[in-house]
C-alpha positions as CSV (number, residue, x, y, z in Angstrom):
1,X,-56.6,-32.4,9.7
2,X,-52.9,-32.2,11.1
3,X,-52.5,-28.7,8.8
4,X,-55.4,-27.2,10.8
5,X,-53.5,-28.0,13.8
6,X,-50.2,-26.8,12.8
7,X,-51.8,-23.5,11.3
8,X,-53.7,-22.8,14.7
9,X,-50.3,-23.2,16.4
10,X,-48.7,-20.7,14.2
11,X,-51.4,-18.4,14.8
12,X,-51.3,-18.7,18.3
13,X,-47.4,-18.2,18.2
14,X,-48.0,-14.8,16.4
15,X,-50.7,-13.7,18.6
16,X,-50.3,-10.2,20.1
17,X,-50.0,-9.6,23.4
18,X,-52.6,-6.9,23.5
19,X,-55.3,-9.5,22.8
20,X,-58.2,-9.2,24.9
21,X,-59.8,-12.1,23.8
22,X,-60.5,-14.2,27.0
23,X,-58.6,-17.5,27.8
24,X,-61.9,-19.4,27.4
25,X,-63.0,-18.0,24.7
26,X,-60.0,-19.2,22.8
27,X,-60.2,-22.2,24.0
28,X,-63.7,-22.5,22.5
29,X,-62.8,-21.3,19.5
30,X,-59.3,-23.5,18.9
31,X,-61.5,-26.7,20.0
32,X,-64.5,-25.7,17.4
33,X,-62.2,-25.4,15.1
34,X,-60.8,-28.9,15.2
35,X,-64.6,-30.3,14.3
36,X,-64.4,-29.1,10.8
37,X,-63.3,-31.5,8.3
38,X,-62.2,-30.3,4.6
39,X,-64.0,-32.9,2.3
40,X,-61.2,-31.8,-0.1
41,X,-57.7,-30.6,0.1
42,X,-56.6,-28.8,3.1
43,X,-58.3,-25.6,4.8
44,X,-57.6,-22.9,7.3
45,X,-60.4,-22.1,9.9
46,X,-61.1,-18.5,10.0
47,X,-63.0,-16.6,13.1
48,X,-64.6,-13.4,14.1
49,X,-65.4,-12.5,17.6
50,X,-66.7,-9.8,19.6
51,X,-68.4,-8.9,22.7
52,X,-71.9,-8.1,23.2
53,X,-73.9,-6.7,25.8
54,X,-75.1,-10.3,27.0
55,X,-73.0,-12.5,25.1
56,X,-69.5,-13.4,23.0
57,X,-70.7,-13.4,19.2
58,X,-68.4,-16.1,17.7
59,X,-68.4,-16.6,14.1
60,X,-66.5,-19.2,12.4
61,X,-66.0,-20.6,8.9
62,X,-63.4,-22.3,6.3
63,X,-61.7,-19.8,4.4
64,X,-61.7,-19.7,1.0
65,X,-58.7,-21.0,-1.2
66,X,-57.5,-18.2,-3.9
67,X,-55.9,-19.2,-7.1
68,X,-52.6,-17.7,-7.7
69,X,-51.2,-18.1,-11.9
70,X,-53.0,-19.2,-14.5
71,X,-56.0,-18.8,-15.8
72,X,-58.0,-18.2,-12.8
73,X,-55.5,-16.2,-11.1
74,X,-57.5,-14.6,-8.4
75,X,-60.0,-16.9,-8.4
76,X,-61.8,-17.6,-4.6
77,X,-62.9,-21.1,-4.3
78,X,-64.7,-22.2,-1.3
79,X,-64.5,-25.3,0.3
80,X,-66.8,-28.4,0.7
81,X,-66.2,-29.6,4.5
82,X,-68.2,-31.2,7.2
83,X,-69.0,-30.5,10.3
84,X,-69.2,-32.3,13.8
85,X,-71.9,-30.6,15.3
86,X,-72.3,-32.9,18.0
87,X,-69.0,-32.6,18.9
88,X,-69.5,-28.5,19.0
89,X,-72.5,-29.5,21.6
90,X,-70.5,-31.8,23.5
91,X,-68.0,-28.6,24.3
92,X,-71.2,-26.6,25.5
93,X,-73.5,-26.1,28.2
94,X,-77.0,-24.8,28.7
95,X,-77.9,-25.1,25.0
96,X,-80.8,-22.7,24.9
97,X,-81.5,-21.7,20.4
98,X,-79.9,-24.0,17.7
99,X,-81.2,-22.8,14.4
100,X,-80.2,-23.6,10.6
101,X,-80.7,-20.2,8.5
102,X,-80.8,-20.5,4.9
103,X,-80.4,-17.4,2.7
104,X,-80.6,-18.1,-1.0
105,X,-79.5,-16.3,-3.7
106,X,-81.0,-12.6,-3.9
107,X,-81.7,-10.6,-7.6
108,X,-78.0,-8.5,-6.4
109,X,-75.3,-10.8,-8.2
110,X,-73.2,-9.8,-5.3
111,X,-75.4,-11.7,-2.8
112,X,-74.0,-15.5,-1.7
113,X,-75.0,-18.6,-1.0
114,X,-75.5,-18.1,2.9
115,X,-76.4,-20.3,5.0
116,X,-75.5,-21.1,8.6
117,X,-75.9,-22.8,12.3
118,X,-76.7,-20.4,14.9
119,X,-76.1,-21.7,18.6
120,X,-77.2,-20.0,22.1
121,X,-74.9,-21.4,24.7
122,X,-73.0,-21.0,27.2
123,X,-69.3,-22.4,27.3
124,X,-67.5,-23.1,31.1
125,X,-70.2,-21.0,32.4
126,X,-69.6,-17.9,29.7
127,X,-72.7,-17.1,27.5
128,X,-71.8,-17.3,23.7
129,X,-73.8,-17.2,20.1
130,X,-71.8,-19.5,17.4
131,X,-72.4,-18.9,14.0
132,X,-70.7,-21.5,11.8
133,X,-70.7,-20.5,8.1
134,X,-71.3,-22.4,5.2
135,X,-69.3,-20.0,3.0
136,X,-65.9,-17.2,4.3
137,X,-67.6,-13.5,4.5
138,X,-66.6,-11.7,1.8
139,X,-64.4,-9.4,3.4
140,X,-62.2,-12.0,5.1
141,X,-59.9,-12.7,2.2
142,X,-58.2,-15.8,1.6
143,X,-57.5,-18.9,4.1
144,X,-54.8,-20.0,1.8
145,X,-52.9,-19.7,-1.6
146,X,-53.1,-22.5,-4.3
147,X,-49.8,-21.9,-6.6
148,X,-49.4,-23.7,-9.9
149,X,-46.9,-26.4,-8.3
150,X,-50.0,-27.6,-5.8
151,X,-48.5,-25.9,-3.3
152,X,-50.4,-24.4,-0.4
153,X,-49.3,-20.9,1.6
154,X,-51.3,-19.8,4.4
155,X,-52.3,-15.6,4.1
């Protein structure tokens, strides 16, 4: 997945300097990251974290690839991947909850396929619950463009 790796180090370039994510909890999050593997073209890994009153909540999925000219201009594909989950419980400690959730389709035609990984851990000593996706939350947007030409732009 060398894209992966060269989009993370974009990312980290642009980071602000007002982030008050925690050095480790990046650290978790750039290593999770590197487990997922795109069955299909290339992806961007897409993340959401905050603080709780006993924990880091860490979610993380594949974002989804939109369609841009065309026919299906617009259109938000998601992506078929894999995951190393052994790897993801190598990196933690203290495993205390893994649990697959699956959420089928409701009557709303709005609702998604959902279903997802939830982990208790805790990572170099830090408490954290890990949600890995199987499909982007609607209001993340895009991972990445897919032009005509094949080309790919990260958003």
């Amino acid at each position: 997945m060398p894209i992966n790796h060269l989009l993370r180090n974009l990312e980290n370039r642009e980071r602000r300097t007002g982030d008050s994510r925690p050095t480790w909890l990046v650290e978790l999050i750039d290593q999770a990251a590197d487990l997922f593997e795109p069955l299909m073209s290339v992806s961007r890994v897409g993340f959401d974290c905050w603080p709780t009153e006993k924990d880091w909540m860490v979610f993380l999925f594949l974002g989804d690839t939109e369609i841009v000219g065309g026919r299906d201009d617009g259109r938000l594909d998601p992506l078929e991947f894999r995951f190393d989950l052994l790897g993801l419980l190598d990196l933690l400690e203290d495993v205390q909850q893994i649990q697959w959730m699956v959420l089928p389709v409701g009557n709303d035609p709005s609702d998604n396929d959902r279903s997802y990984i939830s982990i208790v851990a805790h990572y170099q000593g830090h408490p954290v619950s890990l949600r890995l996706l199987s499909i982007s939350p609607e209001n993340a947007g895009p991972g990445l463009r897919l032009f005509p030409n094949g080309d790919c732009q990260p958003t």
